[in-house]
C-alpha positions as CSV (number, residue, x, y, z in Angstrom):
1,X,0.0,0.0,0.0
2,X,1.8,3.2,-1.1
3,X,1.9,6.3,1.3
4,X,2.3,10.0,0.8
5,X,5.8,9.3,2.3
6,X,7.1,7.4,-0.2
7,X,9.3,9.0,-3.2
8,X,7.5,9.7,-6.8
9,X,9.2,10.9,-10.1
10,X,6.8,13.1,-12.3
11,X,8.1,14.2,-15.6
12,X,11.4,15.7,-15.4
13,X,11.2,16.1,-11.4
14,X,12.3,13.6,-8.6
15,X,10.1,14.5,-5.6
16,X,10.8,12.8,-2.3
17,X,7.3,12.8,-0.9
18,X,3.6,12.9,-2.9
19,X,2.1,16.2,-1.4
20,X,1.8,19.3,-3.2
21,X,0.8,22.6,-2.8
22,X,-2.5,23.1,-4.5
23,X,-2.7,26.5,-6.9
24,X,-4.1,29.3,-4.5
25,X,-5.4,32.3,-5.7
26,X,-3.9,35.1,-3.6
27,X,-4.4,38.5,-5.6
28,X,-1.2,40.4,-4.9
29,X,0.8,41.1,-8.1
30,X,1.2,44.0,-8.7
31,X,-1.0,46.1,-11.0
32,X,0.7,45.4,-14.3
33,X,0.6,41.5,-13.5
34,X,4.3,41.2,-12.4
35,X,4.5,38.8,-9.5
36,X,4.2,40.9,-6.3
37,X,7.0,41.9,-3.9
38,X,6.5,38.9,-1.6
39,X,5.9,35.9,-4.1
40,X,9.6,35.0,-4.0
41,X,9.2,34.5,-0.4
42,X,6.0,32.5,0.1
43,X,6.9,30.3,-2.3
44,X,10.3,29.3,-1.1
45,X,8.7,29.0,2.3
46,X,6.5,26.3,0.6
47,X,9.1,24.5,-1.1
48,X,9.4,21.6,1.0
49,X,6.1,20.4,-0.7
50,X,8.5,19.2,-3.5
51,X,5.6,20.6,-6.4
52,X,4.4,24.2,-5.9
53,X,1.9,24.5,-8.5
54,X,1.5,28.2,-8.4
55,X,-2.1,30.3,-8.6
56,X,-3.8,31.1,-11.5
57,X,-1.8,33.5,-14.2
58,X,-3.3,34.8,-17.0
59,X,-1.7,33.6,-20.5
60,X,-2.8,37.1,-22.2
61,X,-4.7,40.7,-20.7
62,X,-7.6,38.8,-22.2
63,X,-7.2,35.9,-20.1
64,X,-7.0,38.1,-17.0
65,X,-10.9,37.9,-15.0
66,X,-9.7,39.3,-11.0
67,X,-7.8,41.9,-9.9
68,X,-4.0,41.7,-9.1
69,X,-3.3,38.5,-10.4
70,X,0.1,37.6,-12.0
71,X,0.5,37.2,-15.7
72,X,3.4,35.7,-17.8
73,X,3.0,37.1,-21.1
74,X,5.6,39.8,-20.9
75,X,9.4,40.1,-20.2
76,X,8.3,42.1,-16.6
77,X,6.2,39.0,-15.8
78,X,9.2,36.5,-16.7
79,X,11.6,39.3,-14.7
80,X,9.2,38.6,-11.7
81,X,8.5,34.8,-12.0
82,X,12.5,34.0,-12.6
83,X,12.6,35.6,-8.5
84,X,9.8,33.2,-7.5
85,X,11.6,29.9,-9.4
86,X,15.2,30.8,-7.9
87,X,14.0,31.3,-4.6
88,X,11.9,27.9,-5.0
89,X,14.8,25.9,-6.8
90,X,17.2,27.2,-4.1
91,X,15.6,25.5,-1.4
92,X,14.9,22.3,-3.1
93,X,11.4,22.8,-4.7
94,X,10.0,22.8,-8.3
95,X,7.8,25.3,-9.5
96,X,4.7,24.8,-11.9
97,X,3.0,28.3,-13.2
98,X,-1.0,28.1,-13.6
99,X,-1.6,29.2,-16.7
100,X,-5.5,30.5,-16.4
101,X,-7.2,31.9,-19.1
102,X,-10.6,33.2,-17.3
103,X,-12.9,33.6,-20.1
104,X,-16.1,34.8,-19.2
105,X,-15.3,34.9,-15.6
106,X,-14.2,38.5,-15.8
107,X,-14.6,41.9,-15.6
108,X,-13.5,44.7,-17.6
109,X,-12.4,46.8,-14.7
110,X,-10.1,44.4,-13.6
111,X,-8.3,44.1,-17.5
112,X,-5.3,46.6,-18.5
113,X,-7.3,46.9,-21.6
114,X,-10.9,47.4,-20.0
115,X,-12.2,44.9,-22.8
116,X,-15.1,42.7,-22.6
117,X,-14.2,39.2,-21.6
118,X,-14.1,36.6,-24.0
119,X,-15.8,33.2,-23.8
120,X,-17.6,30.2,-26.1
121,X,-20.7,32.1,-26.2
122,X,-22.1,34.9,-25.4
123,X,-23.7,33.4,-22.3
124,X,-23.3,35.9,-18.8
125,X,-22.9,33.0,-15.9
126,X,-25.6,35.0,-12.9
127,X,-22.7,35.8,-10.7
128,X,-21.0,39.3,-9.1
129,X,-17.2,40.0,-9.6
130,X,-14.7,41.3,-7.0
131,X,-13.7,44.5,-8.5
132,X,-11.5,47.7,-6.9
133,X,-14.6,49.8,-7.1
134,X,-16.7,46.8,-5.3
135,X,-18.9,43.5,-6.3
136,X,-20.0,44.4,-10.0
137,X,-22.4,41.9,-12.4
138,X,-20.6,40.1,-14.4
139,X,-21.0,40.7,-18.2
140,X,-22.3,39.3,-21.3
141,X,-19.2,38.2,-22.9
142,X,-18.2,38.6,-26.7
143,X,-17.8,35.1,-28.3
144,X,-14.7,34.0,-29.6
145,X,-14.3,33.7,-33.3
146,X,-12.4,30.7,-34.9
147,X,-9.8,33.3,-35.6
148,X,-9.7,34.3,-32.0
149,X,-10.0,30.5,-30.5
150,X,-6.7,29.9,-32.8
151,X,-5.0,33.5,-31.3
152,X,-6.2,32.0,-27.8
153,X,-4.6,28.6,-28.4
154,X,-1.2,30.4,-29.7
155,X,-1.5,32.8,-25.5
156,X,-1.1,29.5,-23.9
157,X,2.2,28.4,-26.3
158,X,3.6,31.4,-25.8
159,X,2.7,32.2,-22.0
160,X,4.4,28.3,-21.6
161,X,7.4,29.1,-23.4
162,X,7.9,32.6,-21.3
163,X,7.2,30.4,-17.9
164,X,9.8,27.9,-18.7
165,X,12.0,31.1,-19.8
166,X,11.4,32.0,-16.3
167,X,12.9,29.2,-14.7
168,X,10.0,27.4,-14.1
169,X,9.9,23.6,-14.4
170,X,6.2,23.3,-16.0
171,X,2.9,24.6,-16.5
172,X,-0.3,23.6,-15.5
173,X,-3.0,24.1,-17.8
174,X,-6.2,25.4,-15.8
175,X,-9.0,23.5,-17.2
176,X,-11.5,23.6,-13.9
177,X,-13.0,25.7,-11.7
178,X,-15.7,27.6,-14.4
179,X,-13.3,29.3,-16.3
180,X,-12.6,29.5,-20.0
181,X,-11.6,26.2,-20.7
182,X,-14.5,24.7,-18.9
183,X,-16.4,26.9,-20.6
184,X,-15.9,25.6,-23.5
185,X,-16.6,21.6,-22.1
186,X,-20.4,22.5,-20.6
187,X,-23.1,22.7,-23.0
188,X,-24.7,25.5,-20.6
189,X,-22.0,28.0,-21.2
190,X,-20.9,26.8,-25.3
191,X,-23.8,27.1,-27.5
192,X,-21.5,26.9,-30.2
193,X,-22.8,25.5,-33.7
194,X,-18.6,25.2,-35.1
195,X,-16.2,22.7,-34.3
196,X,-16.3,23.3,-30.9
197,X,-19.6,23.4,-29.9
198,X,-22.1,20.7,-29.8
199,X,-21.1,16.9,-29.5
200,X,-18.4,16.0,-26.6
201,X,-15.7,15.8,-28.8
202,X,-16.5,19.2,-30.6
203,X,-16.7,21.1,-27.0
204,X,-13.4,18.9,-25.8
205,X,-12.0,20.6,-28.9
206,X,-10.6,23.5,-27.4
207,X,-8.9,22.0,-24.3
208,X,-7.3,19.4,-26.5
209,X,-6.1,21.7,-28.8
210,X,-4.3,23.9,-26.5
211,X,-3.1,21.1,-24.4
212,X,-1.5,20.0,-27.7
213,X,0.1,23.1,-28.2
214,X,1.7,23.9,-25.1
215,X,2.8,19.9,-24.7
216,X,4.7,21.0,-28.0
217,X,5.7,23.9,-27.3
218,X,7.7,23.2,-23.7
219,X,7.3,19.1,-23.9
220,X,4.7,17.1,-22.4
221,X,7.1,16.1,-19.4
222,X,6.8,19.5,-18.5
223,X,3.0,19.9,-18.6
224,X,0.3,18.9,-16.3
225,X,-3.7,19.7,-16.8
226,X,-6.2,20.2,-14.2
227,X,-9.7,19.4,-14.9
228,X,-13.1,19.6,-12.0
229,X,-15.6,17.1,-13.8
230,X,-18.9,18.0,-12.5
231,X,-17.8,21.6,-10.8
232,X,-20.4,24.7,-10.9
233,X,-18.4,27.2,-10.0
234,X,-18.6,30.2,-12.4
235,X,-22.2,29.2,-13.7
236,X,-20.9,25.7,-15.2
237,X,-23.9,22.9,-15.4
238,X,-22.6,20.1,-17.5
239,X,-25.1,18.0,-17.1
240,X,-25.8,14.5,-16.5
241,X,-23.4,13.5,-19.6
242,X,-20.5,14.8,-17.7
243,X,-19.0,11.5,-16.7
244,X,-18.9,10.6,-20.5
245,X,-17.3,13.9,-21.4
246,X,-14.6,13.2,-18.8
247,X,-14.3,9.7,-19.6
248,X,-13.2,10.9,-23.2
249,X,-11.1,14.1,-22.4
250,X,-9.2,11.8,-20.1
251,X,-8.5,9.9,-22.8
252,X,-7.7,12.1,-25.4
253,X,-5.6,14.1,-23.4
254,X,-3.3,10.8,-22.2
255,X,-2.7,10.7,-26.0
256,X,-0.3,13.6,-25.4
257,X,1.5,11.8,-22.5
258,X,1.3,15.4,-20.2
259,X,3.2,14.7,-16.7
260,X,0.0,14.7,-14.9
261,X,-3.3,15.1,-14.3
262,X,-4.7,16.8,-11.7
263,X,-8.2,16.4,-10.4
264,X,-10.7,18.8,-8.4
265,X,-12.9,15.9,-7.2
266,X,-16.3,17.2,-6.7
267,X,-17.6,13.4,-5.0
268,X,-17.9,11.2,-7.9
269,X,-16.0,7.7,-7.0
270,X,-17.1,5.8,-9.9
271,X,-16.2,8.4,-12.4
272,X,-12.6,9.0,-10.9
273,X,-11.9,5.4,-10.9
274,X,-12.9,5.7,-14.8
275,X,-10.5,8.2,-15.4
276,X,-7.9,6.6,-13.2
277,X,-8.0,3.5,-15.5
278,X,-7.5,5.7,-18.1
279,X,-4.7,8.1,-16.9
280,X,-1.3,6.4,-17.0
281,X,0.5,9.0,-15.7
282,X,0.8,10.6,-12.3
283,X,-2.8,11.6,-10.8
284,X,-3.2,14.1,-8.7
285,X,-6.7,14.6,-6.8
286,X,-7.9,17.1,-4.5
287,X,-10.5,16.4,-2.6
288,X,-12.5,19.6,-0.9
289,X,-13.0,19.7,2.8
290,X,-11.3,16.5,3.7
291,X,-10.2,16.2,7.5
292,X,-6.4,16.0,7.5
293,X,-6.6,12.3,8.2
294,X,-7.5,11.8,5.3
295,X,-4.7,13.5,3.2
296,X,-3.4,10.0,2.1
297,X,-6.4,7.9,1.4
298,X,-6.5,8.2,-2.0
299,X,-2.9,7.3,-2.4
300,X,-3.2,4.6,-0.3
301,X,-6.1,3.3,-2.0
302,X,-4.8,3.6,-5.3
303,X,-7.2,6.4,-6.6
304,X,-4.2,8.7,-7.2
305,X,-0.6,8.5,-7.1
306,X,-0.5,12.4,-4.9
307,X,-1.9,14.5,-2.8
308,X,-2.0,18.1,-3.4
309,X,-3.3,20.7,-0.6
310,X,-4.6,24.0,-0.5
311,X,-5.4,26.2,2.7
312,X,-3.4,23.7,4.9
313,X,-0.4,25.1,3.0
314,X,-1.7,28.6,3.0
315,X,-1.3,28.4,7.0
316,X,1.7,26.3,7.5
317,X,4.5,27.1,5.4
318,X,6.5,23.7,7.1
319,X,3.1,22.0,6.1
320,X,5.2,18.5,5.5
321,X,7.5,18.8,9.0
322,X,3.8,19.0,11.0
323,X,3.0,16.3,9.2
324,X,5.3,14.2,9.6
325,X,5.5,14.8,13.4
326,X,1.9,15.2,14.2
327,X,2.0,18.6,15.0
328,X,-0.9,20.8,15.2
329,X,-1.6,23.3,12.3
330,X,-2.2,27.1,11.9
331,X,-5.3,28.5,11.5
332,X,-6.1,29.9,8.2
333,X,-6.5,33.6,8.3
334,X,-9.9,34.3,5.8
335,X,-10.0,37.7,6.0
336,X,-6.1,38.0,4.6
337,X,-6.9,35.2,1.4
338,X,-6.7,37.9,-0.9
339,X,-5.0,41.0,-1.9
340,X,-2.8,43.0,0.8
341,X,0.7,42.7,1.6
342,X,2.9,40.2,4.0
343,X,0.3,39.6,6.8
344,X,-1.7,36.5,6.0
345,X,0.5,35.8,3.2
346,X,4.3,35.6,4.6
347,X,4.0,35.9,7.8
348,X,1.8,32.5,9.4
349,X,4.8,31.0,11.7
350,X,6.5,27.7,11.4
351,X,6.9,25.0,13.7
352,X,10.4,26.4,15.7
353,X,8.9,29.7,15.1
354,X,5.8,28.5,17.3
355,X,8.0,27.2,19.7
356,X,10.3,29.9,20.4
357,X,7.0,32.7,20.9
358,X,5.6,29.9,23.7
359,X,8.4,30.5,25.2
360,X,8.6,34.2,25.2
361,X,5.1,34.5,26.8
């Protein structure tokens, strides 16, 4: 029975341990997209998690949908991500940058250019967007032509090639959570009549397409995708075909031999052992709201091959040390998830840290 202990090679990387921290949307780069002033930091604190996959960053000013969140599309981004993989690398880590393309999951206050947001059809989801000037209705968004699915497809290559540029070790391409890429897989949100709307293999179209083109653009040892089969967030319904739509993205995309595959398991046992019959190469899933007991059971059980964390990680920069001795764990701070500067961010205290404040009191 493997353990979360045990060692695991993933593409090009050697990790000594199966945990990893989950991407975490934290909404501090600064306003033109360049990692903020602390990123180096939190990072490298995390980096005895082996695999920091980092939050979501935009591939293009169109992919951008909330305020303050990184980009790699331009040399200041690579300037500011090459300070986050140094300080990462030099502490024994390996850095994966998001790339997340939010589609219609935007606002146009939050853009550099102030444009529309971009999405399969021009379907609003009914949801409010966190914006400087306050919680505004999302849009209707503009529908992407062929022409601009095939300039979208071309942000990710390039936004991969500028993260590896950047010292990174991968890419994860952001296929969950409701944005554009999701958007494209659920019938409610792609009403498309083209090639990629309609049938499940018309609407996977888009995903496998840019999947294919950052896999040959960096290598697919270098890639990893992350997909939330049955997730609503953002507006997404994909019905009660879902299972069958994952059971052939999974698939296709193994075709392309990506690094791994990383799961936001929204409950569905049956269709996750589909997909893990199907996926050959490393599996991450991510279960929500599981005690911390449970960290390992789906490695154990042979559902996935890691384990990757979120909030745990946000609170406890020595995440795997408590771990490994038992230790009790910081409380995650809500009020400082997003935007702001060190506190909540850099500052939650490790283990000796702890220790050394007991005894001052």
């Amino acid at each position: 029975m493997p353990t979360i202990w045990e060692s695991i090679t993933v593409g090009r990387m050697s990790l000594s341990h199966r945990l990893a921290l989950s991407p975490l949307t934290r909404s501090r780069a600064l306003p033109d997209g360049t990692p903020g002033p602390h990123a180096a930091e939190y990072y490298s604190q995390r980096a005895s998690l082996g695999l920091l996959i980092s939050e979501g960053t935009q591939p293009s000013a169109d992919g951008q949908g909330f305020p303050n969140t990184p980009g790699i599309y331009t040399d200041h981004h690579v300037a500011g991500w090459a300070k986050v993989a140094k300080a990462v690398h030099d502490k024994g880590g390996h850095l994966f940058i998001q790339l997340m393309h939010a589609g219609r999951m935007a606002h146009p206050d939050n853009r550099p250019h102030g444009r529309v947001p971009l999405a399969p059809s021009a379907i609003r989801p009914d949801e409010k967007m966190y914006t400087h000037g306050g919680l505004k209705d999302v849009p209707v968004p503009q529908p992407l032509s062929v022409a601009g699915i095939r300039d979208t497809i071309a942000d990710f290559r390039r936004a991969a090639a500028k993260a590896v540029e950047a010292g990174a070790d991968g890419v994860e391409i952001h296929g969950a959570n409701g944005y554009l890429i999701q958007q494209f897989l659920s019938p409610n949100s792609n009403q498309r009549s083209d090639a990629y709307g309609g049938s499940i293999e018309s609407r996977s179209r888009f995903a496998l397409e840019v999947a294919a083109a950052v896999t040959d653009e960096i290598g697919a040892d270098r890639v990893g995708i992350r997909l939330s089969p049955g997730s609503r967030l953002g507006g997404i319904d994909e019905g009660a075909e879902h299972p069958a739509l994952y059971r052939y993205l999974t698939a296709e995309l193994a075709k392309l031999n990506p690094a791994y595959l990383h799961l936001a398991h929204n409950g569905n046992d049956e269709l996750l052992r589909d997909i893990r019959a199907r996926w050959r190469n490393t599996l991450l899933v991510n279960r929500g709201n599981r005690p911390v007991e449970a960290i390992g059971a789906d490695v154990a059980s042979g559902l996935a091959d890691m384990a990757p964390v979120g909030r745990w990680a946000l609170a406890n920069p020595d995440l795997v040390e408590r771990l490994r001795r038992n230790a009790p764990l910081n409380t995650a701070d809500h009020t400082t998830f997003y935007g702001g500067g060190a506190q909540g961010y850099t500052d939650y205290p490790t283990l000796g840290e702890s220790d050394r404040a007991e005894v001052v009191v």
